[in-house]
C-alpha positions as CSV (number, residue, x, y, z in Angstrom):
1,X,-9.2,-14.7,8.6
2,X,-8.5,-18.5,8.7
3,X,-10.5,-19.0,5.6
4,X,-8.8,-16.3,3.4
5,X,-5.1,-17.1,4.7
6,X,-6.8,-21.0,3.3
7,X,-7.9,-19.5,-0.4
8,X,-4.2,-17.6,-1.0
9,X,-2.5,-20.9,0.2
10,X,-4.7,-22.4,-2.6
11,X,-4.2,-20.1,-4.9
12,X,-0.6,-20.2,-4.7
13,X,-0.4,-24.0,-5.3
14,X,-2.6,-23.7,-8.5
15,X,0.0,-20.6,-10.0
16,X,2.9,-22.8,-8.9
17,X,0.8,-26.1,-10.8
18,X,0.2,-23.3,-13.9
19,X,4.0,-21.9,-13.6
20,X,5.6,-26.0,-14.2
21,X,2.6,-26.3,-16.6
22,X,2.6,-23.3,-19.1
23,X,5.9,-21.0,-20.2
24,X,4.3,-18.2,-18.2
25,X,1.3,-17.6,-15.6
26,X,-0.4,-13.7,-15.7
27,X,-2.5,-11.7,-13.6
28,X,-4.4,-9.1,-14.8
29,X,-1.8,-9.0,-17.4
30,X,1.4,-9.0,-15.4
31,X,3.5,-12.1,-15.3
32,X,4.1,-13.4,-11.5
33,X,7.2,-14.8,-11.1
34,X,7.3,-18.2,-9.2
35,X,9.5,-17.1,-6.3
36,X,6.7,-14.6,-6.3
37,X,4.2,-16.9,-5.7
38,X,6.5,-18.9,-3.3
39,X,6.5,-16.2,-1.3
40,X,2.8,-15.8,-1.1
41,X,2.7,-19.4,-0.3
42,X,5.1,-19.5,2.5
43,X,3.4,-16.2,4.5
44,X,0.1,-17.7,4.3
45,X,1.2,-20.8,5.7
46,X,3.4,-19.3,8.4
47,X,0.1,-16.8,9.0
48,X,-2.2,-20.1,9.3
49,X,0.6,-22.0,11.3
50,X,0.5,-19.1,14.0
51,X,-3.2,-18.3,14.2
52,X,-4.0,-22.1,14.3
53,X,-1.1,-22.4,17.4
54,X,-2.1,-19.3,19.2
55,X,-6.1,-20.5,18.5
56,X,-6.9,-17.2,17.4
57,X,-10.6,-17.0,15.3
């Protein structure tokens, strides 16, 4: 669980890096919106955050 909240924290960085970068950023064909992808990126962190505090596997 640790590992996959780890990749969408990732992945949210690089669509954030793609969305300053390039005029727009698509997946599978529909355009994510950076507050979007913020959103993503702060859950995943607040979801690591707890399960690292709590010292859940």
């Amino acid at each position: 669980m640790k590992m996959l909240t780890v990749i969408v924290i990732v992945w949210s960085i690089g669509m954030l890096i793609l969305g300053f970068v390039q005029p727009f950023v698509t997946v599978f064909g529909y355009i994510m919106a950076p507050w979007f992808v913020g959103l993503f990126l702060v859950m995943s962190v607040g979801i690591l955050t707890y399960k690292i505090r709590r010292g859940a596997t």
